[in-house]
DRENDREN-959282 format. One record per residue (C-alpha): x, y, z; residue in three letters. Coordinates in steps of 0.05 Angstrom, whole numbers. Layout:
<pts>
<pt X="X" Y="Y" Z="Z" code="Ala"/>
...
</pts>
This chain:
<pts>
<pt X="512" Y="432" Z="353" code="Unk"/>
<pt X="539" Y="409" Z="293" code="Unk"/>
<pt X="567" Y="345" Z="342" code="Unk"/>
<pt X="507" Y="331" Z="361" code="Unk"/>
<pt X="464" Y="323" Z="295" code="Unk"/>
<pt X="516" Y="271" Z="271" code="Unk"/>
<pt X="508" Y="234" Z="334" code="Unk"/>
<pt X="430" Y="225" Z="328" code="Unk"/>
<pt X="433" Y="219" Z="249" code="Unk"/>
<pt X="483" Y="156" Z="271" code="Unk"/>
<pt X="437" Y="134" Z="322" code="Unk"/>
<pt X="379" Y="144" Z="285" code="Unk"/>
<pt X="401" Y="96" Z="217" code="Unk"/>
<pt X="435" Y="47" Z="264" code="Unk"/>
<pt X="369" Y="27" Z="311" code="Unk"/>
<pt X="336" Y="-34" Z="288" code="Unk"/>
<pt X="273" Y="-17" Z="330" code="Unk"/>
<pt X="207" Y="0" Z="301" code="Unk"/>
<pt X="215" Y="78" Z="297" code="Unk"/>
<pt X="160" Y="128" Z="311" code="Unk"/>
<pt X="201" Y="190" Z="286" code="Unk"/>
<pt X="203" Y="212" Z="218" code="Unk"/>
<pt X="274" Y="223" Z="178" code="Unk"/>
<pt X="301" Y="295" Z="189" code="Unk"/>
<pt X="294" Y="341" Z="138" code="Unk"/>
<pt X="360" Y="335" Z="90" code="Unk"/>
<pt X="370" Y="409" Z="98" code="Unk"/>
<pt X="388" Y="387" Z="172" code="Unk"/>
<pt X="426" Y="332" Z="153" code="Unk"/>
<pt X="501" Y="347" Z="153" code="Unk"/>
<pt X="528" Y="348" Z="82" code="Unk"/>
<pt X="577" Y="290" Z="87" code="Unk"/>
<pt X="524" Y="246" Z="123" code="Unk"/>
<pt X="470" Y="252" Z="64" code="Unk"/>
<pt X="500" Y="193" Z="33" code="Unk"/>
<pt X="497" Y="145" Z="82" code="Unk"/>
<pt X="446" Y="79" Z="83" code="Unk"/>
<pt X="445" Y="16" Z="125" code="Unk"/>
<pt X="485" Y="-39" Z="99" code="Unk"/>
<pt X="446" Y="-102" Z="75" code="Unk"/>
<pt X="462" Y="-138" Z="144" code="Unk"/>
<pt X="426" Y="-89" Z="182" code="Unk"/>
<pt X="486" Y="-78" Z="229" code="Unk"/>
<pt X="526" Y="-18" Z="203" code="Unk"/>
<pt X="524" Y="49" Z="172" code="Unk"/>
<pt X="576" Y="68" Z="114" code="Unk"/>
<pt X="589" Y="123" Z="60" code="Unk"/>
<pt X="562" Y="122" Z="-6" code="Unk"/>
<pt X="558" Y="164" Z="-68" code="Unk"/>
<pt X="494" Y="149" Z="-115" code="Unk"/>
<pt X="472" Y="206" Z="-170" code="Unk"/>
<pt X="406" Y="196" Z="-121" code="Unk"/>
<pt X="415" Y="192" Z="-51" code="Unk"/>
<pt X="368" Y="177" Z="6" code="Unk"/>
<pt X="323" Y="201" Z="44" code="Unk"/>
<pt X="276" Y="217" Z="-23" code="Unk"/>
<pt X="205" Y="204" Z="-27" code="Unk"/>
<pt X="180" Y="162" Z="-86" code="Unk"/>
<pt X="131" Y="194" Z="-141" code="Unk"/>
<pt X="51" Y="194" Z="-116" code="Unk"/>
<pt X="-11" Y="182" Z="-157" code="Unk"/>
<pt X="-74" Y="229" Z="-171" code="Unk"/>
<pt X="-139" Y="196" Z="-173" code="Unk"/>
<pt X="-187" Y="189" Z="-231" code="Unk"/>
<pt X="-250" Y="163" Z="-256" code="Unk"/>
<pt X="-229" Y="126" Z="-307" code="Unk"/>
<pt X="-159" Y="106" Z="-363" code="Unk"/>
<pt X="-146" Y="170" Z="-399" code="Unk"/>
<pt X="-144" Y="145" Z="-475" code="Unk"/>
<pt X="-95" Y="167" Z="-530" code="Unk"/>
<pt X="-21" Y="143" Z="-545" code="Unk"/>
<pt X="7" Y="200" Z="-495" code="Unk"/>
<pt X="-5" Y="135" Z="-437" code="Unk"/>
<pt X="42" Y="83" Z="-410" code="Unk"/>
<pt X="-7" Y="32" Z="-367" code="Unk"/>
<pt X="15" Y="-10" Z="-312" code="Unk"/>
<pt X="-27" Y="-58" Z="-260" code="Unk"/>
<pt X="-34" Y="-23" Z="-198" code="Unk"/>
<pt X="2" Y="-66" Z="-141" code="Unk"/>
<pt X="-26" Y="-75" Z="-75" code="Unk"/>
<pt X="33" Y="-79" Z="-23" code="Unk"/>
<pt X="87" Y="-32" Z="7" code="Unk"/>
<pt X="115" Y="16" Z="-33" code="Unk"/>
<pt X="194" Y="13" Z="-40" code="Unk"/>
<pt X="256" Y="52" Z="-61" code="Unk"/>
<pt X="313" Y="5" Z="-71" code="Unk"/>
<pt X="375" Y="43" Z="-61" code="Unk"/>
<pt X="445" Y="-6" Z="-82" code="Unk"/>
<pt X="512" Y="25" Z="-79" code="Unk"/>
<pt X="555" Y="-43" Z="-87" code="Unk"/>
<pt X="555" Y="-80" Z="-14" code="Unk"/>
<pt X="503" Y="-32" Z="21" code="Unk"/>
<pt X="433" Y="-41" Z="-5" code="Unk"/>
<pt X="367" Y="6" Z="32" code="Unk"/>
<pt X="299" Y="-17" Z="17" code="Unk"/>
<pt X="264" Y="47" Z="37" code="Unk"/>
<pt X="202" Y="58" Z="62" code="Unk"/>
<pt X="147" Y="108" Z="31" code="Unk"/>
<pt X="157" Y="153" Z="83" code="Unk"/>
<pt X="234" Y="144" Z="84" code="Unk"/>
<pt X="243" Y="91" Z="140" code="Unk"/>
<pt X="288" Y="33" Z="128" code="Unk"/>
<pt X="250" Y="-37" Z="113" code="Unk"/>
<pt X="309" Y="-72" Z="114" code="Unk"/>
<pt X="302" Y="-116" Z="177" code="Unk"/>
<pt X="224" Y="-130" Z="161" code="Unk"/>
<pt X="240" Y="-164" Z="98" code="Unk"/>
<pt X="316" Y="-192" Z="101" code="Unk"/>
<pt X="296" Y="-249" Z="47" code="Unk"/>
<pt X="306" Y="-193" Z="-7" code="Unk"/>
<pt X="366" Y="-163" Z="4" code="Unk"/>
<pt X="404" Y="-220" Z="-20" code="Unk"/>
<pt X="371" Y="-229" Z="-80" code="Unk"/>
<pt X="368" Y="-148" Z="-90" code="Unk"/>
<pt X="448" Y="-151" Z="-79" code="Unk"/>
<pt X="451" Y="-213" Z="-128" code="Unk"/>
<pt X="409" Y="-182" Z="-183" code="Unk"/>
<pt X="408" Y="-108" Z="-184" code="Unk"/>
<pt X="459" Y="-70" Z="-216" code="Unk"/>
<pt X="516" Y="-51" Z="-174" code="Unk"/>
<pt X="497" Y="19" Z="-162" code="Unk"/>
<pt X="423" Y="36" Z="-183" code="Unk"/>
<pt X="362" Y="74" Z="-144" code="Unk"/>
<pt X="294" Y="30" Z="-168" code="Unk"/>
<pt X="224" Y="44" Z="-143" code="Unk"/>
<pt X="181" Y="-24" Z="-135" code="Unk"/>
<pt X="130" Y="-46" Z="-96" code="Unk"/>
<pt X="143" Y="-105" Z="-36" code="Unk"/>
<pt X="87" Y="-159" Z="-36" code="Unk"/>
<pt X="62" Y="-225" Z="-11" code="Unk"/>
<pt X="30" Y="-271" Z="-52" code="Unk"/>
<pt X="-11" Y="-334" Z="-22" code="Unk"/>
<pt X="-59" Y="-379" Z="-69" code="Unk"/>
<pt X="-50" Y="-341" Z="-133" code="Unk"/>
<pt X="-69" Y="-277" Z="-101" code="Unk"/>
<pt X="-35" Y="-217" Z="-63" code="Unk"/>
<pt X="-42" Y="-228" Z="10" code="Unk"/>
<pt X="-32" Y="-152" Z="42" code="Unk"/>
<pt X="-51" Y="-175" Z="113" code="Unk"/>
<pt X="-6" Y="-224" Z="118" code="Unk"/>
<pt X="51" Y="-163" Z="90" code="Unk"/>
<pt X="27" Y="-132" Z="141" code="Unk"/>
<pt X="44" Y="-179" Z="189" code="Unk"/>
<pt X="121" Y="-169" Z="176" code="Unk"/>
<pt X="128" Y="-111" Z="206" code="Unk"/>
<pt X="140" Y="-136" Z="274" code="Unk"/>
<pt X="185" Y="-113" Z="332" code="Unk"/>
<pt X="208" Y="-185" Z="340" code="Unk"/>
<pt X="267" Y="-204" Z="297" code="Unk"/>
<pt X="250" Y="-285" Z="309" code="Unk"/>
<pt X="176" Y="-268" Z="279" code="Unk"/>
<pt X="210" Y="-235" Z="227" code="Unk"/>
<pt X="252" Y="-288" Z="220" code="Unk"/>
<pt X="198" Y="-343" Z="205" code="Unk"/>
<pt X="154" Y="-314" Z="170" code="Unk"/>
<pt X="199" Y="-297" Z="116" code="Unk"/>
<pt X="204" Y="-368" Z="114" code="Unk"/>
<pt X="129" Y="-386" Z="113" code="Unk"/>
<pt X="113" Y="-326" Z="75" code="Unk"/>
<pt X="174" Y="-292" Z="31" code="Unk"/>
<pt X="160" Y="-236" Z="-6" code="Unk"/>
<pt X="173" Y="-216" Z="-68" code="Unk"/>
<pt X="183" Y="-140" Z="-98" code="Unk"/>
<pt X="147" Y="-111" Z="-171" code="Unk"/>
<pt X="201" Y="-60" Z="-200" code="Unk"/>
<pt X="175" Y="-10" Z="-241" code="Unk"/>
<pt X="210" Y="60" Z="-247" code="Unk"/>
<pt X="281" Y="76" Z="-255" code="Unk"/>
<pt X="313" Y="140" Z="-214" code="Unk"/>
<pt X="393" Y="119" Z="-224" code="Unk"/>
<pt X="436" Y="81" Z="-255" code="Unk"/>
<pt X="520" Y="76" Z="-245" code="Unk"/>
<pt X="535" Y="150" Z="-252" code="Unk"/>
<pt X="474" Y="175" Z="-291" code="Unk"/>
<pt X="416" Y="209" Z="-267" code="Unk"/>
<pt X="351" Y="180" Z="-297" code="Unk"/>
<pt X="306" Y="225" Z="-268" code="Unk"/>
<pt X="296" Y="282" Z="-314" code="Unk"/>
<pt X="289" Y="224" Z="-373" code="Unk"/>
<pt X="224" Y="208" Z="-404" code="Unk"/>
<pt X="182" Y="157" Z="-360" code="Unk"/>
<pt X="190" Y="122" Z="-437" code="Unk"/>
<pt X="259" Y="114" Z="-436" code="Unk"/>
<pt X="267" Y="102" Z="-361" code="Unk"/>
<pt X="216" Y="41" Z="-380" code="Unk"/>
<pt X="256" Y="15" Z="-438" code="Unk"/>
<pt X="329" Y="21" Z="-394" code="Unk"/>
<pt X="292" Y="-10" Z="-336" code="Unk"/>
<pt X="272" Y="-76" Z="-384" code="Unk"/>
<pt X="340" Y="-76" Z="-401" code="Unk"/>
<pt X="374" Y="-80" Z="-333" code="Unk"/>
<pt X="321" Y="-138" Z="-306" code="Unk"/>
<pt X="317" Y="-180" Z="-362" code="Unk"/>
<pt X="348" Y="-234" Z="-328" code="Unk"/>
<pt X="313" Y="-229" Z="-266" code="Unk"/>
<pt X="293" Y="-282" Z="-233" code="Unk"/>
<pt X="240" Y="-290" Z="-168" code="Unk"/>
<pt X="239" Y="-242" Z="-117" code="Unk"/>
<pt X="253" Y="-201" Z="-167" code="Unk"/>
<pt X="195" Y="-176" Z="-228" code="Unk"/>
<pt X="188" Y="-124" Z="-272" code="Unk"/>
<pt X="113" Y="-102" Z="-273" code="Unk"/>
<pt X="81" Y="-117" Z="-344" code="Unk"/>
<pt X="63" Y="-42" Z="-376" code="Unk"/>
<pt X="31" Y="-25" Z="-452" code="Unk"/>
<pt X="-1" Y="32" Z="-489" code="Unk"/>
<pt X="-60" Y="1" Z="-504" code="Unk"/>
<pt X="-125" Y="30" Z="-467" code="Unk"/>
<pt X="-161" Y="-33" Z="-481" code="Unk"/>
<pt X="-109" Y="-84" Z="-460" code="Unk"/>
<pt X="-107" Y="-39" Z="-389" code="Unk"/>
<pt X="-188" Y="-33" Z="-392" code="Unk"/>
<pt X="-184" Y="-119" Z="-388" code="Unk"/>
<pt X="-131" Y="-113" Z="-333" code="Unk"/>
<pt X="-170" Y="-69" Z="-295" code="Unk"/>
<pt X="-241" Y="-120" Z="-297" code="Unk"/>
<pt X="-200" Y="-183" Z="-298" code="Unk"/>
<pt X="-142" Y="-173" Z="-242" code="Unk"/>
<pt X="-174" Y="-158" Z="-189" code="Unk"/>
<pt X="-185" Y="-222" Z="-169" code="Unk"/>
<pt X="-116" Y="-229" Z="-160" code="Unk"/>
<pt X="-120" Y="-174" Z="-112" code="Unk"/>
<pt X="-96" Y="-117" Z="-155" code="Unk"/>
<pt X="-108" Y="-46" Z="-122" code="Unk"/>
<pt X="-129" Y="-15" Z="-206" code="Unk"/>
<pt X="-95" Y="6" Z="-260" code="Unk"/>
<pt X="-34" Y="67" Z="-260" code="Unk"/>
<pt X="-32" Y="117" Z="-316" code="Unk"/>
<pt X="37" Y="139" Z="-333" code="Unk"/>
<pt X="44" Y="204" Z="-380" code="Unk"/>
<pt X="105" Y="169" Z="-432" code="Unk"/>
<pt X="141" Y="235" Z="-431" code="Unk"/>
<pt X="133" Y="251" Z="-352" code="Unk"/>
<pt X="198" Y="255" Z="-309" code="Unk"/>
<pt X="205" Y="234" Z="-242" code="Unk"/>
<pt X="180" Y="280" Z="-192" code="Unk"/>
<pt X="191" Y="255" Z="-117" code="Unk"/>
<pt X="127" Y="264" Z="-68" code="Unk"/>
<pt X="97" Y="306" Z="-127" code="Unk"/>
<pt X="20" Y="270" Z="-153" code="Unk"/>
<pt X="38" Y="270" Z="-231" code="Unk"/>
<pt X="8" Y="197" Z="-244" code="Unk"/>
<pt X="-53" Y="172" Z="-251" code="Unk"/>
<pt X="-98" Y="111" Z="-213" code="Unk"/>
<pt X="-158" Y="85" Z="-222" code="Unk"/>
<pt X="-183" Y="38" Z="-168" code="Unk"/>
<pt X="-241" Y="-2" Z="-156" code="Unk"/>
<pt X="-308" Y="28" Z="-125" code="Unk"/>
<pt X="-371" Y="-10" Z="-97" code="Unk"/>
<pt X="-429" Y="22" Z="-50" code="Unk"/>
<pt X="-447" Y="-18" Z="13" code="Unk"/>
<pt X="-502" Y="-12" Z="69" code="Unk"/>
<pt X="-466" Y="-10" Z="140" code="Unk"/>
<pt X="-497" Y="-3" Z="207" code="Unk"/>
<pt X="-461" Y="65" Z="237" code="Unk"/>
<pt X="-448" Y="30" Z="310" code="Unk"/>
<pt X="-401" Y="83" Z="341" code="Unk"/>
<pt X="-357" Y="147" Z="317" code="Unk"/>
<pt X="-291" Y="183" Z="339" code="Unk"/>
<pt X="-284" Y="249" Z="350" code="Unk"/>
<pt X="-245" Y="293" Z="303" code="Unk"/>
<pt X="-173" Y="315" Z="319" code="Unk"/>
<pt X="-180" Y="371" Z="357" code="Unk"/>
<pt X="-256" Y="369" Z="360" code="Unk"/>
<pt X="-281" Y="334" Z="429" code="Unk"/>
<pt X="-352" Y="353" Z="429" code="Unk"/>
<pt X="-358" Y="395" Z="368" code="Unk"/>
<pt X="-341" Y="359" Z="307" code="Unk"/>
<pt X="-344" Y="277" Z="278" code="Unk"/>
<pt X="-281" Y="251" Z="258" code="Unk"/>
<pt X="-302" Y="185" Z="221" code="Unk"/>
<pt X="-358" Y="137" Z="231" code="Unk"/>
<pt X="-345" Y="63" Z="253" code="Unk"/>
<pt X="-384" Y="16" Z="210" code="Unk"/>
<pt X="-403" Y="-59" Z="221" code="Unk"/>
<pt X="-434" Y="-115" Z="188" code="Unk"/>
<pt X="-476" Y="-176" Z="206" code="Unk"/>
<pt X="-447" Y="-245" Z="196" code="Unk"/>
<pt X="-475" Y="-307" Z="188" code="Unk"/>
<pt X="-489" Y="-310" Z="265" code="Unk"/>
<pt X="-524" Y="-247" Z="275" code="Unk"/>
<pt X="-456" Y="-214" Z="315" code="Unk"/>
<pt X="-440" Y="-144" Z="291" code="Unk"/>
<pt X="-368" Y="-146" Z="254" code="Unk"/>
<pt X="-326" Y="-80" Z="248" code="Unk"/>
<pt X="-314" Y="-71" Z="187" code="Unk"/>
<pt X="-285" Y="-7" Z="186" code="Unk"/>
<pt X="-291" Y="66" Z="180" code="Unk"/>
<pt X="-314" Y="127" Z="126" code="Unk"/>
<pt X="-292" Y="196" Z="136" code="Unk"/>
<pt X="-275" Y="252" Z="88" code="Unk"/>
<pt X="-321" Y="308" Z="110" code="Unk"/>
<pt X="-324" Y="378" Z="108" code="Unk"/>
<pt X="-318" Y="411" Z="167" code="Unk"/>
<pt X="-398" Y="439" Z="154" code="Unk"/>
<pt X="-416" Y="361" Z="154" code="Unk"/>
<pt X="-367" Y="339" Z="220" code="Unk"/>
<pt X="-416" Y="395" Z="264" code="Unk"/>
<pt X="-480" Y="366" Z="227" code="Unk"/>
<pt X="-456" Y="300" Z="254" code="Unk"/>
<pt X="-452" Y="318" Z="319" code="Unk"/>
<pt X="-521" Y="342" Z="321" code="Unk"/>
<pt X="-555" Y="286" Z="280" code="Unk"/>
<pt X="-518" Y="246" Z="325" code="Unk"/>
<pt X="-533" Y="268" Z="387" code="Unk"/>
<pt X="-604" Y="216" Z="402" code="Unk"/>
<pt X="-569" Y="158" Z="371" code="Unk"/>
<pt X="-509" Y="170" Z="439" code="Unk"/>
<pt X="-558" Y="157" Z="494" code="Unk"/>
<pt X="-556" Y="93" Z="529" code="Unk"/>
<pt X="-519" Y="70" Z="476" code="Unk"/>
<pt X="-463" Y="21" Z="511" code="Unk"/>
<pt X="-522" Y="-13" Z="548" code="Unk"/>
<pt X="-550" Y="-69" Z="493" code="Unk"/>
<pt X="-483" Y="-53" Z="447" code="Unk"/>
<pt X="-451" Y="-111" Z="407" code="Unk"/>
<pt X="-385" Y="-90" Z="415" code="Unk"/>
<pt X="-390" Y="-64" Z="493" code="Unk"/>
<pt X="-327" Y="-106" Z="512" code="Unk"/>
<pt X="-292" Y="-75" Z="474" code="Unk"/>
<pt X="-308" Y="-6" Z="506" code="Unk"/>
<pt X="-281" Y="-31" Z="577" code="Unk"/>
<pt X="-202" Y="-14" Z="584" code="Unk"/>
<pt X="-195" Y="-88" Z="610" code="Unk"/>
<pt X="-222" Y="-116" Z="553" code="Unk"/>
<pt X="-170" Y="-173" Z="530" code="Unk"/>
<pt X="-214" Y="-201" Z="471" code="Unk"/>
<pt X="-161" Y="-220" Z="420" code="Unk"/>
<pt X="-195" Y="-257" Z="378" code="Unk"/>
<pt X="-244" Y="-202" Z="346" code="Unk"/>
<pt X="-217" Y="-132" Z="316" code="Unk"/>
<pt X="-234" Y="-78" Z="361" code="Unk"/>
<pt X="-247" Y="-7" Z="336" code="Unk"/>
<pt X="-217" Y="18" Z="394" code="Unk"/>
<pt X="-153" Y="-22" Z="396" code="Unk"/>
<pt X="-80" Y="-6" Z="402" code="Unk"/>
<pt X="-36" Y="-33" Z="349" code="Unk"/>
<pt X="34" Y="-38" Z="311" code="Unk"/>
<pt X="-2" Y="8" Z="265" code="Unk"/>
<pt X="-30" Y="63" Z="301" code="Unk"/>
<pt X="35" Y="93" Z="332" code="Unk"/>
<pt X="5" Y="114" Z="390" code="Unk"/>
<pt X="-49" Y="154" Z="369" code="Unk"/>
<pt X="-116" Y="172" Z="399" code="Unk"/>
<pt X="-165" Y="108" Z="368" code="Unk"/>
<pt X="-218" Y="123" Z="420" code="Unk"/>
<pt X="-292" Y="116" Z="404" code="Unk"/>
<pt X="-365" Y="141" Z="425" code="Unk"/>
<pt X="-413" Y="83" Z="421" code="Unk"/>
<pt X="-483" Y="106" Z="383" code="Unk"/>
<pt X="-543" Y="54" Z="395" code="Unk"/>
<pt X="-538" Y="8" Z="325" code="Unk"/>
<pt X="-600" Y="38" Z="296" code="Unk"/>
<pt X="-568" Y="74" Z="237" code="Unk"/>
<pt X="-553" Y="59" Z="162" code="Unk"/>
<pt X="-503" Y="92" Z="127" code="Unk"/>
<pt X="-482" Y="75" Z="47" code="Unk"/>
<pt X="-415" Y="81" Z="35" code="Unk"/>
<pt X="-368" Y="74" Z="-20" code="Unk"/>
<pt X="-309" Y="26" Z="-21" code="Unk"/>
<pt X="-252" Y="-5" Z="-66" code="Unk"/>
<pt X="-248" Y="-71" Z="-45" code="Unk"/>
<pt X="-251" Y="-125" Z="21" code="Unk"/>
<pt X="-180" Y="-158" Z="51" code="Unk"/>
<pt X="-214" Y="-212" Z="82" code="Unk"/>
<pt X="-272" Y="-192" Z="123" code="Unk"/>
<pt X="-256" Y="-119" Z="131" code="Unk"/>
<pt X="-248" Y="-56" Z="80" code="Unk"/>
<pt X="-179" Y="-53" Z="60" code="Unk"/>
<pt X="-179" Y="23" Z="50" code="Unk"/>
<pt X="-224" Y="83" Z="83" code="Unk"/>
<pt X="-294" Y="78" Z="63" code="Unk"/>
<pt X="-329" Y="140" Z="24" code="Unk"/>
<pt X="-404" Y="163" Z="62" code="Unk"/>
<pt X="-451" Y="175" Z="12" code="Unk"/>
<pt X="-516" Y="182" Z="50" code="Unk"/>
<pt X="-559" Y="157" Z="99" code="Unk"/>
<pt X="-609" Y="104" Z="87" code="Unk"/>
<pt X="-669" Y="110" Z="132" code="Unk"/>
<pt X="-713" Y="62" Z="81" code="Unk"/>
<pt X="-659" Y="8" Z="106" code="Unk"/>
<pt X="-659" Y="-44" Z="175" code="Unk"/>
<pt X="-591" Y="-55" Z="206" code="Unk"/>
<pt X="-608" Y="-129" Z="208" code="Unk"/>
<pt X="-601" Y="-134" Z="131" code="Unk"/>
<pt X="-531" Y="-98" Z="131" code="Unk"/>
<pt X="-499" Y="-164" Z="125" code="Unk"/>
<pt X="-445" Y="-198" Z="86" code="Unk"/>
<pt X="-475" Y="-231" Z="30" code="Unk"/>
<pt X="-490" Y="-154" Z="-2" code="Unk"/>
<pt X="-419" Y="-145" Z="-22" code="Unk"/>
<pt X="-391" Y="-173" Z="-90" code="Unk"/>
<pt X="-355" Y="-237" Z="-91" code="Unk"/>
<pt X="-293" Y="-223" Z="-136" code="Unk"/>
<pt X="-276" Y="-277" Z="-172" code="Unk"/>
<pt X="-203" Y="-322" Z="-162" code="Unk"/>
<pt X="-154" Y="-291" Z="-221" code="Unk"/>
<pt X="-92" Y="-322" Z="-206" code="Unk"/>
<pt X="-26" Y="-283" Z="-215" code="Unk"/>
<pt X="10" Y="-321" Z="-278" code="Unk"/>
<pt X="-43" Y="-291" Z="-312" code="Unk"/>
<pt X="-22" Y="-213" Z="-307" code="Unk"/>
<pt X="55" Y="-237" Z="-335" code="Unk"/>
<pt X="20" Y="-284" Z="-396" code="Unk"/>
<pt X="18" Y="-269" Z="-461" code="Unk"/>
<pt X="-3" Y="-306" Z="-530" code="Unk"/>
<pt X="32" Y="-277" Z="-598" code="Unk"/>
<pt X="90" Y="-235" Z="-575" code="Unk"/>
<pt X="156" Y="-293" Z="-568" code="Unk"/>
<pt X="173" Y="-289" Z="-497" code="Unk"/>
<pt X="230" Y="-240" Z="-477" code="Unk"/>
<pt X="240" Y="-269" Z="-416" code="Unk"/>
<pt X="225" Y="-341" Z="-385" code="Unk"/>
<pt X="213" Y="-307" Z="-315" code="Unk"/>
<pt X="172" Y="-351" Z="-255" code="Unk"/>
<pt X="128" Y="-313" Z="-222" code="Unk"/>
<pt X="114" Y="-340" Z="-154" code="Unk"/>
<pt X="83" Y="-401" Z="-167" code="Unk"/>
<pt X="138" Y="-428" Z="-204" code="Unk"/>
<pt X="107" Y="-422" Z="-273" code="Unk"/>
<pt X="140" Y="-396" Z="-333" code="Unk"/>
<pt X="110" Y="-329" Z="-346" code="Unk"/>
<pt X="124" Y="-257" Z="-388" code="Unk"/>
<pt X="143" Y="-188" Z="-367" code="Unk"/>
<pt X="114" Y="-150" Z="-421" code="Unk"/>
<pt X="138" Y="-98" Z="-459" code="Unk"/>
<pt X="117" Y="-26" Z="-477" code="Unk"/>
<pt X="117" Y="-15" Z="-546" code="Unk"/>
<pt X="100" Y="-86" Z="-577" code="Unk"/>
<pt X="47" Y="-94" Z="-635" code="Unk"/>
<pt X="25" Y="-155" Z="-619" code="Unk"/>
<pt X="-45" Y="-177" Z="-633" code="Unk"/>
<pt X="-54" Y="-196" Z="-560" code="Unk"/>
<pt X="-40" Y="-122" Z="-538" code="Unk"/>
<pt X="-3" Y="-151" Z="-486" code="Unk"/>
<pt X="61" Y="-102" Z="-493" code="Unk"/>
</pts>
């Protein structure tokens, strides 16, 4: 038995296909094969010996209304890409996925650099982003994770990424993780203040006001919110001990279609598929709201129930109801992707006669980038005026911006994607900018 678990713990850190399984639990993990990670070539497995060792899940987020004030607060930009653990013993270098999968052959133009710059044997959490046009570009991140190591290939050339470090877990032989998120901030300035692109250290301060402009100014960069970090807080893997604050608009969809909830064929409403008008009359998908209780989910089916019949006959997305449909040049709410791992994404077609308002954080390109809240139904409303030109245009902020400062003499001369000089900032500075 014991044979056998090594085998497909090997077998499993040595694939370099797009896994569906998750990592074993490390209680079922044979002691002297907890250390291991893939080497920065992709290619091999050997031993190592970090104070922190993977598989651990990174430190989650709570959400909140709005920035907690007092001096208790360490605030940081919130990042919108793929969450990272960078684990570096020497040679071997994982970049570790959120849920504990290797990322190391979707993003190979970092492992260099992370090999080059990092300290020699560290654990750092980060985020992994694109940026295109001054802005953060999470669709085309997206597109990286590909089964095809040649499309890998190029578009880390067309498109390199670049990864945002901002928590500390280890360091040589010490454990940082019981340490004050203060002093893991302060040790973590220290070790990257020399870094160079890919490699940034997210700007942080203290000052509720400085983060209050971040949070209305950045996201025109495309900037998920704002974090909250409690200064004396330790690091708690997969436990919700920070704090976000994101973005929120309403919205007027037409409610075109719905899938069933898991489990729940003909008795309960998973989520609702939502569309928009464009500029010539054709009904986008623009995604979907969920979140209810299970009360609400058999209310749906009921309320639903008229809106069902007939509905594929005049529908604007009926092609994409046929199994032969090949239409790849329109998202279909239906459709199969790297992304859905297989599961059910079937949907019910309802005549496009409803309005729904919903809640959402923010558009990535013409669709939501995140779930969308339902808040109620709008009967006073006419699907034809659910169109685009409701939603609010956020301004261009370009990227330099979130690194500049004014007063504070510049710690570091650090490019930031575009090639122009820019600041990490610092916690703790008194600066009449705020910027610290």
């Amino acid at each position: 038995m014991k044979a056998t678990l090594i085998k497909l713990w090997q077998r499993y850190l040595s694939e370099d296909r797009v896994r569906q399984a998750e990592i074993p639990d490390r209680d079922y993990i044979p002691a002297r094969l907890r250390g291991l990670v893939r080497s920065r070539h992709g290619n091999s497995v050997e031993s190592v010996d970090l104070p922190v060792n993977p598989p651990i899940l990174p430190m989650l987020a709570k959400r909140i209304g709005e920035l907690p004030t007092g001096r208790d607060w360490i605030f940081e930009p919130k990042w919108d890409g793929f969450r990272a653990l960078i684990f570096r013993d020497r040679d071997e270098i994982l970049i570790q996925s959120r849920d504990a999968k290797s990322l190391n052959r979707y993003f190979p133009e970092l492992l260099e650099p992370l090999n080059a710059q990092l300290p020699a044997r560290c654990v750092l959490d980060g985020e992994i982003v694109v940026a295109k046009n001054d802005g953060l570009d999470f669709e085309e991140l997206q597109l990286r994770i590909h089964p095809a190591a040649s499309r890998v290939k190029l578009l880390s050339r067309q498109s390199p990424a670049s990864i945002v470090f901002f928590d500390l877990l280890c360091e040589g032989n010490r454990d940082w993780r019981s340490e004050p998120f203060e002093q893991r901030r302060k040790k973590l300035e220290s070790l990257l203040a020399s870094a160079v692109p890919p490699i940034h250290l997210t700007p942080a301060t203290r000052e509720p006001n400085v983060a209050s402009d971040w949070f209305r100014r950045f996201e025109g960069a495309g900037l998920d919110g704002v974090m909250a970090k409690p200064i004396s807080g330790a690091y708690q893997p997969d436990k919700r001990v920070m704090f976000k604050v994101k973005h929120e608009r309403d919205c007027d969809c037409v409610v075109a279609g719905f899938r069933w909830h898991k489990g729940g064929d003909g008795t309960a409403i998973g989520s609702l598929l939502l569309g928009l008008f464009d500029d010539s009359g054709a009904l986008q998908h623009v995604g979907v709201c969920a979140s209810f209780t299970q009360t609400k989910r058999r209310e749906l089916v009921r309320f639903l129930t008229p809106y069902r019949h007939d509905a594929l006959a005049d529908h604007p997305w009926k092609s994409w109801a046929e199994p032969a449909s090949n239409d790849a040049t329109q998202r279909m709410p239906g459709g199969q992707s790297r992304w859905s791992h297989g599961k059910d994404l079937s949907w019910e077609p309802l005549r496009p006669e409803l309005v729904a308002e919903v809640a959402y954080e923010h558009m990535q390109g013409t669709r939501f980038r995140h779930m969308a809240q339902f808040r109620r139904w709008r009967t006073d409303k006419k699907p034809r005026d659910c169109t685009y030109e409701q939603l609010e245009v956020v301004p261009p902020h370009e990227l330099k911006a979130i690194f500049a400062g004014t007063s504070e003499p510049m710690r570091a001369q650090v490019p930031f994607f575009d090639a122009r000089s820019l600041r990490h900032s610092r916690v703790g500075s008194s600066s009449g900018s705020g910027v610290s």
